[in-house]
VOMI-212811 format. One record per residue (C-alpha): residue number from 1; x, y, z. Coordinates in steps of 0.02 Angstrom, whole numbers, plus 50000, padded with zeros to 5 digits. Example, Ala and Ser with C-alpha at 12.3 -4.5 7.8 and 13.67 -1.06 7.14 Angstrom:
BEGIN
ATOM   num       x       y       z
ATOM     1   50615   49775   50390
ATOM     2   50684   49947   50357
This chain:
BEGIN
ATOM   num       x       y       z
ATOM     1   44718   45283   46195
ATOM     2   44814   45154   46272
ATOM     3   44764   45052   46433
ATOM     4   44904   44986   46579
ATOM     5   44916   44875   46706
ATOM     6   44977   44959   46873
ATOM     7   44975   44919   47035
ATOM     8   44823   44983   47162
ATOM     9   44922   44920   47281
ATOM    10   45093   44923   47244
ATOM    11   45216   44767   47322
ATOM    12   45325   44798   47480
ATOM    13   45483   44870   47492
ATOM    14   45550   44728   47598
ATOM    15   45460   44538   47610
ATOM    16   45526   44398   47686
ATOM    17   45567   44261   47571
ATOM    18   45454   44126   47637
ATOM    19   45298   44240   47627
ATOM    20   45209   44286   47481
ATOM    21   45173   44466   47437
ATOM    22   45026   44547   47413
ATOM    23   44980   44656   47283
ATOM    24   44822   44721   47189
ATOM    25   44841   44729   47018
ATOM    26   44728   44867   46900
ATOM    27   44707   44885   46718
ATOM    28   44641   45064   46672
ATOM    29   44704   45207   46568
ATOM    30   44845   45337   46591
ATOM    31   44746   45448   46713
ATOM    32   44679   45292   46784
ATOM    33   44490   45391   46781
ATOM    34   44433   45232   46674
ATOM    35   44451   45041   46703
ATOM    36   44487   44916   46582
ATOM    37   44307   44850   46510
ATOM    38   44349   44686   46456
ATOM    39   44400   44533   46552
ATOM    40   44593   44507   46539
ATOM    41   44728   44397   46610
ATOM    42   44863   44442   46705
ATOM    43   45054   44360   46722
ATOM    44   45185   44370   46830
ATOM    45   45371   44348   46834
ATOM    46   45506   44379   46945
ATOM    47   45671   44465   46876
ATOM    48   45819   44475   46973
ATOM    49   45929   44627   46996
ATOM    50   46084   44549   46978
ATOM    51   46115   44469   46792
ATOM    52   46195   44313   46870
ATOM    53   46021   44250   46898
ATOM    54   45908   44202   46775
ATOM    55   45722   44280   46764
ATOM    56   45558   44174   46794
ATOM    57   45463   44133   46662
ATOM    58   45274   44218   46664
ATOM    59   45131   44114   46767
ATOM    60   44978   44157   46769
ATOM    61   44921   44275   46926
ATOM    62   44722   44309   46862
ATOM    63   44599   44348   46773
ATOM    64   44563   44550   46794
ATOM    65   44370   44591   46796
ATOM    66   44316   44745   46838
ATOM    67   44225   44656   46958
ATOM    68   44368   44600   47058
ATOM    69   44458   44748   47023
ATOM    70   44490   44795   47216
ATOM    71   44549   44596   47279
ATOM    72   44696   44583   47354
ATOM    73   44809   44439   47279
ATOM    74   44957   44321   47346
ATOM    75   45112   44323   47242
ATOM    76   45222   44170   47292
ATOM    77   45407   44213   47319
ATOM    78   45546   44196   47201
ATOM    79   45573   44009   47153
ATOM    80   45741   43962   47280
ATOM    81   45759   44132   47343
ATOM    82   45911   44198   47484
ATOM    83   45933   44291   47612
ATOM    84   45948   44469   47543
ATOM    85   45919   44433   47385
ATOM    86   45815   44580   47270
ATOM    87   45695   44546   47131
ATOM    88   45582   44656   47015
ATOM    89   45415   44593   47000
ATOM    90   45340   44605   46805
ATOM    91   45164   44619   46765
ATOM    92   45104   44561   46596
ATOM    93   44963   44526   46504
ATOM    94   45032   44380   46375
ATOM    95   45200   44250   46429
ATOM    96   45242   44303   46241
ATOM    97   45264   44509   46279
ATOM    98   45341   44499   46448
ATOM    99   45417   44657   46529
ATOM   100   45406   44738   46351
ATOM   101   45319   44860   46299
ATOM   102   45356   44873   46091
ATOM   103   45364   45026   45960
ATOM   104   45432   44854   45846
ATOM   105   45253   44838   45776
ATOM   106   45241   45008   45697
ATOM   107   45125   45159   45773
ATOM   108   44963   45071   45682
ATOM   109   44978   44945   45777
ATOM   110   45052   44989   45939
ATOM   111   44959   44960   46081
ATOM   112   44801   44891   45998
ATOM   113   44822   44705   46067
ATOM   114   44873   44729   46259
ATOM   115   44881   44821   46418
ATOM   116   45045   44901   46440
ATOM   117   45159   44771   46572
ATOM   118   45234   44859   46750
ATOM   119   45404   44820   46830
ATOM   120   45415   44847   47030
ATOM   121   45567   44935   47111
ATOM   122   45663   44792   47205
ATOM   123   45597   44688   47309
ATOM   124   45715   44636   47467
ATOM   125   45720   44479   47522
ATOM   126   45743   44454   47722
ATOM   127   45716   44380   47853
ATOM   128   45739   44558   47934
ATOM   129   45604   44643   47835
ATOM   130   45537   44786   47898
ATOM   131   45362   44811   47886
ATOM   132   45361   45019   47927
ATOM   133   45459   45018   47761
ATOM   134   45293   45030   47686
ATOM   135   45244   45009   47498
ATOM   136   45331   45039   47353
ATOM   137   45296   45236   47270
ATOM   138   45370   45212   47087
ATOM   139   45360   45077   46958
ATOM   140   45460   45056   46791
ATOM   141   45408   45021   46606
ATOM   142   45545   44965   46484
ATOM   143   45507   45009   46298
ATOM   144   45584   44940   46134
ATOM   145   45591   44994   45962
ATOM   146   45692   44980   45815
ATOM   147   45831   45100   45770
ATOM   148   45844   45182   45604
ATOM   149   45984   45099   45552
ATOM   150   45932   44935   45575
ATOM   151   45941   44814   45430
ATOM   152   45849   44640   45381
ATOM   153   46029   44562   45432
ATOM   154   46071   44682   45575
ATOM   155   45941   44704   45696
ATOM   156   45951   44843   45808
ATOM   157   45824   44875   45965
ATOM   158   45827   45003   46093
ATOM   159   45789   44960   46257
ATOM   160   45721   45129   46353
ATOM   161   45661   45121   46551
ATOM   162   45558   45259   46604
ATOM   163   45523   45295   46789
ATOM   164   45364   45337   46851
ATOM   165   45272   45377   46992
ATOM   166   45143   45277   47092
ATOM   167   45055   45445   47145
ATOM   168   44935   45548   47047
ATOM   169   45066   45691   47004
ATOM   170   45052   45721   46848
ATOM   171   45213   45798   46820
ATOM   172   45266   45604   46855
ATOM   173   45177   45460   46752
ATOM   174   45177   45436   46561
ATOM   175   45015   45491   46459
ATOM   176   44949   45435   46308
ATOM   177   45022   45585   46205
ATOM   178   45184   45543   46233
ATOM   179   45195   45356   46235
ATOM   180   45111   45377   46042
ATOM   181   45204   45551   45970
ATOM   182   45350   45433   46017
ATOM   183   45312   45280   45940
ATOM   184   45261   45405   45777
ATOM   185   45435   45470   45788
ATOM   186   45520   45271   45791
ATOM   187   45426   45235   45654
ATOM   188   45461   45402   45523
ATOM   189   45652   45390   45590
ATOM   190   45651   45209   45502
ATOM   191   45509   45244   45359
ATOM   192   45501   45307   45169
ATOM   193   45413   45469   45208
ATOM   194   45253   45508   45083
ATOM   195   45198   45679   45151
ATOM   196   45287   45819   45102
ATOM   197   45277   45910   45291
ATOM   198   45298   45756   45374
ATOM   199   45493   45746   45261
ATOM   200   45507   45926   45291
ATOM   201   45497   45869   45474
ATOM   202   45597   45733   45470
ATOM   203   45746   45837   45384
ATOM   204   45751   45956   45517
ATOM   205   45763   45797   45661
ATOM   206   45874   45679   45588
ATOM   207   45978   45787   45459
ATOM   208   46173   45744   45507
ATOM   209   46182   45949   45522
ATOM   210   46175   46019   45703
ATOM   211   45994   46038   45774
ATOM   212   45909   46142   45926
ATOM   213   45754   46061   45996
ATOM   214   45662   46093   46165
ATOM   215   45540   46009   46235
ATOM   216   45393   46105   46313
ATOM   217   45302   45995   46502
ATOM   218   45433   45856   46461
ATOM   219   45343   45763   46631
ATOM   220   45434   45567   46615
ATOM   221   45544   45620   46470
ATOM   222   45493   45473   46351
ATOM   223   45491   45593   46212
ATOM   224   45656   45671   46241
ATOM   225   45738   45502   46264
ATOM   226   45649   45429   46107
ATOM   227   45703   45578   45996
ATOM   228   45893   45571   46078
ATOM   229   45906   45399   46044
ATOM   230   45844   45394   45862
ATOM   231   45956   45540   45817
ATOM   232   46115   45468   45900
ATOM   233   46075   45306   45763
ATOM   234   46042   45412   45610
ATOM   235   46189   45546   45646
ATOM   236   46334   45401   45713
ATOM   237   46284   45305   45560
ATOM   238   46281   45446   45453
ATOM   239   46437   45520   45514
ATOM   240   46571   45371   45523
ATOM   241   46507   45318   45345
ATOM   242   46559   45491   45254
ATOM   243   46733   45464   45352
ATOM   244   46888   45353   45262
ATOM   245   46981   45254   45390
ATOM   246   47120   45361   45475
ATOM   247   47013   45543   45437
ATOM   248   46949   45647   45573
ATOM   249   46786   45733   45548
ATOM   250   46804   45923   45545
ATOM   251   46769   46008   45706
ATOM   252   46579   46108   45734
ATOM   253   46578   46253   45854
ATOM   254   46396   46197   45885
ATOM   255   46344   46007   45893
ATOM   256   46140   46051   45938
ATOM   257   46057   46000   46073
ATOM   258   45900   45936   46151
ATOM   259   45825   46022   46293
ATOM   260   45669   45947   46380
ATOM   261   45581   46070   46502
ATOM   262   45455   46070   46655
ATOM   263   45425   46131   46819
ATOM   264   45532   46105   46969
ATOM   265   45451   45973   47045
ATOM   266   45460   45879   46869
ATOM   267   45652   45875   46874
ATOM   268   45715   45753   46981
ATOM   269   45619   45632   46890
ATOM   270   45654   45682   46717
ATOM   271   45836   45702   46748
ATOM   272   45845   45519   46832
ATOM   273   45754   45443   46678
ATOM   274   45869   45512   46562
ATOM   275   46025   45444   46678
ATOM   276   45936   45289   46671
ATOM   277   45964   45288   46493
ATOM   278   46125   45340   46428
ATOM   279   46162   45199   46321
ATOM   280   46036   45232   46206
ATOM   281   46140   45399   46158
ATOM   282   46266   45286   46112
ATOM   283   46286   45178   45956
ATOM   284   46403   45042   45889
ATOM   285   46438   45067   45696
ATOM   286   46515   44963   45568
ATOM   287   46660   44837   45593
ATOM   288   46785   44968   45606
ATOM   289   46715   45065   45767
ATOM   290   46698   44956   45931
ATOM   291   46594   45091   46019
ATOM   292   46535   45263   45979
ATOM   293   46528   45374   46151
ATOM   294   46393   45532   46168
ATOM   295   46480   45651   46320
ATOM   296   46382   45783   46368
ATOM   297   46301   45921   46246
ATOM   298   46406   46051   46341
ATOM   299   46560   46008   46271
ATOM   300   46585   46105   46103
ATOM   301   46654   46007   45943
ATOM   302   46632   45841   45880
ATOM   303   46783   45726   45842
ATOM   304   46771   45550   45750
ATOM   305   46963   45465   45715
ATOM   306   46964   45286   45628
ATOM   307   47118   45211   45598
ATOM   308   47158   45110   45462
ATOM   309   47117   44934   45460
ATOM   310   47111   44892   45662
ATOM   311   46957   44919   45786
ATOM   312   46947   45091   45839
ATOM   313   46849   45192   45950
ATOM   314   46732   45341   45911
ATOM   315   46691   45485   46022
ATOM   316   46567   45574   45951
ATOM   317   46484   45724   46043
ATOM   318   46317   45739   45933
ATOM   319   46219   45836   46051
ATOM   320   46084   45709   46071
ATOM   321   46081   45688   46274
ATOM   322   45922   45765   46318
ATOM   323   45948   45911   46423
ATOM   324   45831   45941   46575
ATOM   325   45792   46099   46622
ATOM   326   45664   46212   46708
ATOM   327   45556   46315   46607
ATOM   328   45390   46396   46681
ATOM   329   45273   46444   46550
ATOM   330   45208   46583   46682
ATOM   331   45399   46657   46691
ATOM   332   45509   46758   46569
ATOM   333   45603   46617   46463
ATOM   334   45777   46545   46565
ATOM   335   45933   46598   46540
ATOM   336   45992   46433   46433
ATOM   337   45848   46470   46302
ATOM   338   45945   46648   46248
ATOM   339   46084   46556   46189
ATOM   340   45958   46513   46009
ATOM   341   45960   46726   45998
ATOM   342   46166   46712   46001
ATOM   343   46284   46743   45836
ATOM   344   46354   46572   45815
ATOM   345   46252   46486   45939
ATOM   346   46112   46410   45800
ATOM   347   45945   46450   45787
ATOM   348   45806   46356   45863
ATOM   349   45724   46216   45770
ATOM   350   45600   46130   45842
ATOM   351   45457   46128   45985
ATOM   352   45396   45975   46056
ATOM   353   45242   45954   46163
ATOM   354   45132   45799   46217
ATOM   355   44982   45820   46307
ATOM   356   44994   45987   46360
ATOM   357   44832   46031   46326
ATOM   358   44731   45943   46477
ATOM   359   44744   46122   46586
ATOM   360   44637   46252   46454
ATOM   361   44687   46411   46585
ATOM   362   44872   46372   46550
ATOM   363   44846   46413   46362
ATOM   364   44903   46592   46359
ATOM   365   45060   46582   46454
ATOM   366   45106   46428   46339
ATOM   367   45055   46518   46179
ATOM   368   45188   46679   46251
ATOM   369   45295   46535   46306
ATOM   370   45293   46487   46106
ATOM   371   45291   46671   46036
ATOM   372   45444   46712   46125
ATOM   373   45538   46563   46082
ATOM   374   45491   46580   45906
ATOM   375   45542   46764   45902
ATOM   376   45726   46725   45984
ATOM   377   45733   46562   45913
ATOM   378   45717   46615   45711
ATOM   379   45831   46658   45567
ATOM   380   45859   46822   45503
ATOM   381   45850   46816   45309
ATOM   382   46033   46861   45293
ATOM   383   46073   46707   45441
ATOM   384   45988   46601   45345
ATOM   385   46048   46631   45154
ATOM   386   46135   46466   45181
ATOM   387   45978   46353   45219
ATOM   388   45923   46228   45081
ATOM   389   45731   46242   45030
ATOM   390   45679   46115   45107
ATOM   391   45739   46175   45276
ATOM   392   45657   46310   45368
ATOM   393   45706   46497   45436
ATOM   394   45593   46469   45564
ATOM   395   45555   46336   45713
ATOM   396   45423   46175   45657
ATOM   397   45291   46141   45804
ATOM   398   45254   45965   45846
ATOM   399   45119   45918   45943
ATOM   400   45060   45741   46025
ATOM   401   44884   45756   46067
ATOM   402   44739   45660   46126
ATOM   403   44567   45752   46163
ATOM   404   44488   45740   46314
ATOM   405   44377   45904   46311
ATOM   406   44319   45991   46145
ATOM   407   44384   46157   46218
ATOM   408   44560   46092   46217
ATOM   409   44571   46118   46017
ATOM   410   44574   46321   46040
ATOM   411   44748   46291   46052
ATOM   412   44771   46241   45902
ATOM   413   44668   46395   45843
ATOM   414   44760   46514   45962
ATOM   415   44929   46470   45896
ATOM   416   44849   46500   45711
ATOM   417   44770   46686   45749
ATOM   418   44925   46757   45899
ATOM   419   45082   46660   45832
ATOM   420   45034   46624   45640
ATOM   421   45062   46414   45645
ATOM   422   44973   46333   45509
ATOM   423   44920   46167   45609
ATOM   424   44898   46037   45533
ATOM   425   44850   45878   45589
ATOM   426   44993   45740   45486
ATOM   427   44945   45580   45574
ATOM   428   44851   45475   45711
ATOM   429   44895   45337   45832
ATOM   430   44736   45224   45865
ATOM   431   44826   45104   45991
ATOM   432   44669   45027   46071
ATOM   433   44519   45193   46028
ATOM   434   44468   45060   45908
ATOM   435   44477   44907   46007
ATOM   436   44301   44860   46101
ATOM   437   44374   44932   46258
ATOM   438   44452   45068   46185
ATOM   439   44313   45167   46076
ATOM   440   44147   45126   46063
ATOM   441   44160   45009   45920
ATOM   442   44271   44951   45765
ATOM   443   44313   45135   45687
ATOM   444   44283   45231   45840
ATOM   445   44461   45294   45854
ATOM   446   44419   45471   45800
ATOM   447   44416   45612   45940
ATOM   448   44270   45646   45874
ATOM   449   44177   45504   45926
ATOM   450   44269   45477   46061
ATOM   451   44341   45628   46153
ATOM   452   44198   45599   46304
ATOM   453   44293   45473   46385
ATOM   454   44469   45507   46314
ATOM   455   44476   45381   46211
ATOM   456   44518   45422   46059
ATOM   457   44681   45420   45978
ATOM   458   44839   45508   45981
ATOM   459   44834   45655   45863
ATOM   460   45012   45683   45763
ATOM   461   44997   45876   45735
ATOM   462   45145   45997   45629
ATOM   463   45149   46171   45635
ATOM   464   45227   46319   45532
ATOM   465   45262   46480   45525
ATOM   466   45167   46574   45401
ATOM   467   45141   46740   45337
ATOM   468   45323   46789   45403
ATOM   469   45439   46903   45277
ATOM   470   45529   46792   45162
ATOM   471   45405   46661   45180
């Protein structure tokens, strides 16, 4: 589990800039059902919009109790702010993390020391302000984490901003499942791999050859992003070192793609975050290339031209923009998900799914949601005479989960007796389950101790196909 410091009362759209705001700060988990049990302090900063102007440095707003976990506090103004000026204000719980929220310190580790920080939308500074404007309905969390290609002497971060909603949708906030299945994934894009179906997994999402992926109640898209943004590292690097200088890279009919999924109302959201992040689905490689550009998965072929000994500029189209689209466990699968049952189109390699489990009467249409994409999505044996061993005819499952209800594991069993997975469980993310606040002592972080409260840790599951012909 992970805890995260939000606002109860969110700042004001509009202030004006001799007034402080006020605010209510709260430190509880993702569903916010639980508040933080130990005493922690709280910082503040103010970040401008505009990169002309420097950010505050953190001061200390509190002390969080749950005690005082309903006062209202006074947050001076900007240090020499002007008329119509706009600042973000950042939430923290050290002056050392800041706005940050890191995947640097590997998936052990990640989130076990403090409350996740919260950014504000921009603040307006008037004297005009308008008080009907109201309060503030989103907030934003930036994440880092290393790319794979990063070196001791090249260091290479990803900066990823993900968009979330004050309300309790829950189509529209980040859970646990997903903030740790995609710190898991930063870490095995970047890590010597020891289990055998862990590498079998990690062949199939960073292997330089064209991949299909969707993403199954994508909510935030944090998982989507994360996976887009390691792949675009590992294939760019990949690609523009098997190239001499003045070669162009052979033309693919199909570059892959990455398709994250939801409802309706989940799309506007999803679609923004991953707008919100285009860079990361770019990469700049090697002192020949000056920039490497990802366009949009829809165009067909990839091309990569370096001349000989000047800068040049890649365009690569690696199919590693995540896609948002609608899919509706409860409805026949879309139109865009026959294309994996198409001569020529590739077959359909992955599923992805973070805490999907927390509505138990939704299990059967997502199990049919799963059969039929396995059945449309898979190799026939003569398709897939060209596939290496290690590669597989038929589409991996992988599964972020952390219990909150014992009966939530029949999924795992249902997808084992309708489908024929084999489940099993590769990994865990602690993040604070074995903390004092998090579990119920040191080496709590099982679900089994802990699954009462949701508090345990996120469960890295990997499923395959068994029992199929050829198999």
């Amino acid at each position: 589990m992970f805890w995260y410091i939000s606002f109860l009362r969110p700042p004001p759209a509009q202030s004006i800039p001799s007034f402080p705001i006020t605010i209510t700060p709260q430190i509880a988990n993702d569903l916010r059902t639980n508040l933080y049990d130990n005493e922690q302090d709280i910082y503040y900063s103010w970040s401008p919009t505009v990169l002309t102007t420097k950010p505050s440095s953190p001061l200390k707003l509190t002390t969080w109790r749950q005690s005082n976990a309903y006062k209202e506090l006074s947050v001076p103004p900007p240090f020499g702010v002007r008329e119509g000026q706009s600042y973000r204000l950042v939430l923290c719980a050290s002056p050392n993390v800041g706005p940050y929220i890191g995947f640097t310190e590997g998936s052990k580790e990640f989130g076990r020391t403090h409350p996740f920080s919260v950014i504000s939308m921009p603040i307006t500074f008037t004297k005009n302000a308008v008080k009907a404007k109201g309060k503030q309905e989103r907030i934003e969390r930036v994440y880092r984490f290393p790319l794979p290609t990063a070196s001791e002497s090249t260091a290479k971060v990803a900066s990823m901003k993900i968009t979330e909603q004050t309300s309790f949708d829950l189509d529209k906030k980040i859970w646990d499942s997903g903030i740790g299945l995609s710190s898991w994934l930063a870490d095995i894009a970047k890590e010597q791999i020891q289990n055998p179906l862990v590498q079998k997994l990690k062949n199939v999402l960073f292997s330089v050859e064209a991949r299909n992926v969707i993403e199954l109640g994508a909510g935030t898209g944090i998982v989507a992003i994360t996976l887009g943004a390691l792949r675009a590292d590992c294939l760019t690097a990949k690609l523009v070192a098997s190239l001499e200088p003045g070669e162009e890279s052979s033309q693919q009919e199909n570059v892959g793609s990455i398709y994250t999924t939801d409802l309706p109302s989940a799309l506007p959201l999803l679609t923004q975050n991953i707008s919100s992040n285009t860079h990361l689905f770019r990469s700049s490689v090697s002192s020949l290339v000056s920039s490497v550009s990802s366009t949009t998965p829809q165009i067909p072929g990839r091309s990569l031209v370096l001349s000989p000994g000047t800068e040049s500029t890649a365009v690569l189209d690696l199919g590693c923009t995540p896609i948002p689209e609608v899919l509706d466990w409860d409805e026949p699968l879309p139109e865009f998900a026959h294309q994996f049952g198409e001569k020529g189109k590739g077959r359909l390699d992955m599923i992805i799914m973070a805490d999907v489990t927390y509505n138990t009467s939704s299990f059967p249409s997502l199990v049919k949601t799963i059969r039929d994409l396995v059945q449309l999505g898979s190799l026939s044996l003569s398709t897939a005479a060209g596939y290496s061993e290690d590669e597989t005819k038929y589409p991996l499952i992988l599964i972020g989960y952390k219990q909150r209800d014992r009966a939530e594991r029949e999924l795992f069993r249902t997808l084992s007796s309708q489908v024929g997975f084999r489940m099993t469980k590769v990994d865990e993310v602690p993040g604070a389950s074995r903390l004092p606040g998090g579990g119920k002592g040191e080496g709590s972080g099982s679900a089994a101790d802990s699954e009462e409260e949701g508090r345990g840790p996120v469960e890295i599951w990997i499923g395959e196909l068994i029992g199929r012909e050829g198999e």
